[in-house]
C-alpha positions, 0 to 999 in steps of 0.5 A: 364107351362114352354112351355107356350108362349114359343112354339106355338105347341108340334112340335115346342117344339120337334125340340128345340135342347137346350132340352134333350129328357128327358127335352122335354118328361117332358114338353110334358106331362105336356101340355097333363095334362093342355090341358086334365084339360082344356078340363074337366073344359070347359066341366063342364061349365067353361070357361078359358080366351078367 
């Protein structure tokens, strides 16, 4: 989770002018997974920290 306390929202991340589009494609995905797993896990029962 490199984005992770680096950028608050995706849109923070894609204004980053040190990314590549590449780079931030990347980065952009990988929230999407973490955020889908987290949604699964909660909806499992699982609670992340709060």
């Amino acid at each position: 989770m490199s984005y992770f306390g680096k950028y608050d929202t995706p849109a923070d991340l894609l204004v980053d002018e040190n990314l590549s589009a590449g780079e931030k494609i990347e980065l952009l995905e990988s929230w999407r997974d973490d955020k889908e797993a987290y949604m699964r896990a909660a909806g499992e029962g699982m609670q992340g920290p709060s």
